[in-house]
C-alpha positions in Angstrom: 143.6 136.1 87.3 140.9 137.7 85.5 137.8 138.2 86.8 136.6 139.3 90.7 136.7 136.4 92.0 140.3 136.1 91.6 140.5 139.1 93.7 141.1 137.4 97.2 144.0 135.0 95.4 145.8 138.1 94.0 145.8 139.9 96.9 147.1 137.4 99.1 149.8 136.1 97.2 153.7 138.1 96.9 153.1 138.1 93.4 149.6 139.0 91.3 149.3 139.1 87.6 145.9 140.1 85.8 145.8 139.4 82.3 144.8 142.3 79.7 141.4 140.8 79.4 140.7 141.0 83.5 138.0 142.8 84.7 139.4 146.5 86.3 139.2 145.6 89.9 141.3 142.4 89.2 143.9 144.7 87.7 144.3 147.1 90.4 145.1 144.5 92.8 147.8 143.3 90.7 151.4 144.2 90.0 151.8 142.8 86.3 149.1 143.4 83.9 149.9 140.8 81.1 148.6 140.7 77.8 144.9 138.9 77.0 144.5 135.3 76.6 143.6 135.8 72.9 147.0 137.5 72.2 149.6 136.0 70.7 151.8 134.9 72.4 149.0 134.6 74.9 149.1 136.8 78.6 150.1 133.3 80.5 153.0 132.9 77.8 154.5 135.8 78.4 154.2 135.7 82.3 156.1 132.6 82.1 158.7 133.7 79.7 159.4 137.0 81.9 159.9 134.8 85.1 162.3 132.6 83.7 164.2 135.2 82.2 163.8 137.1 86.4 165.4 133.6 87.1 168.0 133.1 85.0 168.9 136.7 85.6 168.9 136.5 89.4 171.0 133.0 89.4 173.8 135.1 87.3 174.0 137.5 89.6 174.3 135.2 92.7 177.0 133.5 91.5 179.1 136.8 90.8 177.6 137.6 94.3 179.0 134.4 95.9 182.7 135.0 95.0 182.8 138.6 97.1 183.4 138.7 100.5 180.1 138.6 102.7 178.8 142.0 104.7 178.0 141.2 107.6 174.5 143.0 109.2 173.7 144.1 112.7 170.6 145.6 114.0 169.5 148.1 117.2 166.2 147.8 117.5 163.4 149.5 119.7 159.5 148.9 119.4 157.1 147.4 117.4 159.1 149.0 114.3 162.3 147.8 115.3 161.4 144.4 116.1 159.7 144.4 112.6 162.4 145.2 110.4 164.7 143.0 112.3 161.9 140.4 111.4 162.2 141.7 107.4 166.1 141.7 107.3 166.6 138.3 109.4 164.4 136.8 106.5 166.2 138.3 103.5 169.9 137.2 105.1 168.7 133.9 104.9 168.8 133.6 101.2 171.0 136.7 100.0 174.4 135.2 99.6 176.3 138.3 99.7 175.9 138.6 103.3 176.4 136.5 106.6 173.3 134.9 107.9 173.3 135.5 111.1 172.2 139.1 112.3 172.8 140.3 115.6 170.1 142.2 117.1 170.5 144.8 120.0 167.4 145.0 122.5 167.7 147.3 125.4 164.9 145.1 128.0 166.8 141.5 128.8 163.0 140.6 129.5 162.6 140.6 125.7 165.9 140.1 124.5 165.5 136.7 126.7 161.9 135.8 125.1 163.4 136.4 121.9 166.1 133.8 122.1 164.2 131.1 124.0 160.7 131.0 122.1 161.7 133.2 119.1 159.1 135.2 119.8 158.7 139.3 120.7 154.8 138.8 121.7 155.6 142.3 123.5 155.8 144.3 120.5 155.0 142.0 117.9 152.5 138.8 119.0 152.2 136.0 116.8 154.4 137.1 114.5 157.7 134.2 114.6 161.4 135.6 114.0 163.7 134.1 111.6 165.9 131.2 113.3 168.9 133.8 112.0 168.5 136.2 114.8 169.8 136.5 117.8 169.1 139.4 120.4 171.6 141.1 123.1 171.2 143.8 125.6 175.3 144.2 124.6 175.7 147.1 121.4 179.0 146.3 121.2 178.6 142.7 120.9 175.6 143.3 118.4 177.9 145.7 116.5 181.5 143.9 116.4 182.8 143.5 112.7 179.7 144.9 111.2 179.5 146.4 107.6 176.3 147.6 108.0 174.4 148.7 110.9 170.4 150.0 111.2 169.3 152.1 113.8 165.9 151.9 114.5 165.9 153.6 118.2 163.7 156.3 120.0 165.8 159.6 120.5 165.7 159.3 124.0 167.3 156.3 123.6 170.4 157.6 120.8 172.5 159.5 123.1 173.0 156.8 125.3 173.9 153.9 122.7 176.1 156.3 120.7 177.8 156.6 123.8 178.4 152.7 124.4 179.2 152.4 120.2 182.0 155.2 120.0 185.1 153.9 118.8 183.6 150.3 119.0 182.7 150.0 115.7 183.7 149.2 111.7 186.1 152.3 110.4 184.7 151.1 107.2 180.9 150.7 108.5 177.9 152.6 107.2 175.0 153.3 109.4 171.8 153.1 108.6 169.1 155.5 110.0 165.5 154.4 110.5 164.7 156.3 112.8 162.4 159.6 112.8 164.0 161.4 115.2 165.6 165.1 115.9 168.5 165.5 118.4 169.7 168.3 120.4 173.2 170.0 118.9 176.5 172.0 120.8 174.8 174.6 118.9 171.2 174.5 121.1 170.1 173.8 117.9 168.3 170.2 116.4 169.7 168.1 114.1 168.2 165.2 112.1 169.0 161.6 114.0 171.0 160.9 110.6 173.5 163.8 111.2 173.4 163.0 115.1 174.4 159.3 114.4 176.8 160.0 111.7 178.8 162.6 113.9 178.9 160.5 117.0 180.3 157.6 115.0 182.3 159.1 112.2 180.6 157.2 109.8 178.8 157.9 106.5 175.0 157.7 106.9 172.3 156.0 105.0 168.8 156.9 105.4 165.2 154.9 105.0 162.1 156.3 105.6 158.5 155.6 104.3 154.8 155.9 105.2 155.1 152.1 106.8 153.3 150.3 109.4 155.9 147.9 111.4 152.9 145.1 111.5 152.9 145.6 107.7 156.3 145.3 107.0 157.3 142.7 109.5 154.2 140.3 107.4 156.3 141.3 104.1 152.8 143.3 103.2 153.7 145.7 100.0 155.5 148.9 101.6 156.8 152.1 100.1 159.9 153.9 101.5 162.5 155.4 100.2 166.5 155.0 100.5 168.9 158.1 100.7 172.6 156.8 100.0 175.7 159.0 98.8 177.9 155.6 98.2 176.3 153.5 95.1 178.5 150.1 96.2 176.8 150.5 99.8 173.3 151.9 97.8 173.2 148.7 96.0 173.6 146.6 99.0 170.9 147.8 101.0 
C-alpha cells in the first residue's frame, strides 16, 4: 500500500508492506517499508524476492526439522488468558512439524472442559472465538501432562499449589516448564517467591519464562503482541 486508503487493508492483514513512496500513516501501520515504485528494482520487486527467499528458507528448515523426533506440548490453563494461548499454541502445532499435533489441555471446571470438547468452544472465557480441532481439554493434569516435553502454565496462584501437588513425580525427567503466569508464591522461608521458582522446585525441572504487556483477546485473534521469553537452554529456547 501507499496511500491512506490502504490503511484499513494493512492493518487487517498478518502481513503489511508500505512502499517508500507511501504516505506516513500508511507506513506506520506497516511492518515492511519497501523501497518506491520508481526504484529500481522497484518496492513490489523486492517484496517479492524477500518472500521467496522467507520461503525457500523456511521449507529447508522443515525438512531438517522433519527428521528429529517430535516434542510433544501440553497446556494448564486458567481464564480468559489461558484459554487464549491454548487457542495460539493449538494453531501453531498444526503446521510446525517438529512437534506432535495434538495438545492436551488441562481445565480445572468439567463444565468447560465439557463445552470445549463437544462444541469447540470456551464461550465462558473466550465467546466466539473457535479452538483449533487439535485440542483437547481434561480436568486430569496427569493425563494432560503424560510424556510431555514441554509444559505451560498459565494458572492463578491459588490454584499452583494444588496442581503441583497432583503433577509431582508424574511428569517428563527431561521436561521443561513453561511459566506464564504472574504470580508470587509463599516459601518454607515465610518469604515469596516468583511462580517460576515455585513451579521449578515443586517439579525439579528447569523453568522457562514468558511474559508481556498482552491482552488474552488479542493474542488468542493472533493480533501483533510483544512478550518476552527467558530461557537458560538455547535447544529448548529455540523451540519455544
Amino acid at each position: 500500500g501507499d496511500s491512506e486508503n490502504d490503511l484499513e487493508m494493512l492493518q487487517s492483514v498478518r502481513v503489511a508492506c508500505a512502499m517508500g513512496n507511501a504516505v506516513k500513516k500508511t507506513k506506520a501501520v506497516s511492518h515492511f517499508v519497501m523501497p518506491k515504485n520508481t526504484d529500481q528494482p522497484a518496492g513490489v520487486v523486492c517484496l517479492i524476492r524477500s518472500l521467496t527467499a522467507a520461503l525457500k528458507a523456511m521449507k529447508a528448515k522443515v525438512e531438517v526439522e522433519s527428521t528429529k523426533e517430535k516434542l510433544r506440548v501440553a497446556c494448564f490453563s486458567m481464564g480468559s488468558w489461558g484459554t487464549g494461548v491454548a487457542r495460539q499454541v493449538g494453531q501453531s502445532l498444526l503446521h510446525l512439524k517438529r512437534f506432535e499435533e495434538a495438545l492436551p489441555v488441562w481445565v480445572p471446571a468439567m463444565e468447560t472442559v465439557t463445552a470445549m470438547n463437544e462444541t469447540g468452544f470456551d464461550e465462558r472465557h473466550l465467546p466466539g472465538l473457535r479452538l483449533p480441532r487439535n485440542v483437547h481439554a481434561t480436568v486430569d493434569p496427569v493425563e494432560a501432562a503424560k510424556d510431555a516435553d514441554l509444559l505451560i502454565f498459565v494458572v492463578f496462584g491459588d490454584e499452583m499449589e494444588q496442581l503441583m501437588q497432583k503433577l509431582k513425580g508424574k511428569v517428563k525427567p527431561t521436561a521443561t516448564a513453561v511459566v506464564m503466569s504472574k504470580i508470587l508464591m509463599p516459601s518454607t522461608e515465610k518469604q515469596l517467591k516468583f511462580g517460576s521458582a515455585y513451579v521449578s522446585e515443586a517439579l525439579g525441572l528447569p523453568v522457562a519464562v514468558l511474559m508481556g504487556g498482552t491482552l488474552a483477546a488479542d493474542v488468542a485473534r493472533g493480533h501483533f503482541a510483544e512478550a518476552t521469553l527467558g530461557c537458560e537452554d538455547p535447544k529448548v529456547s529455540e523451540a519455544l
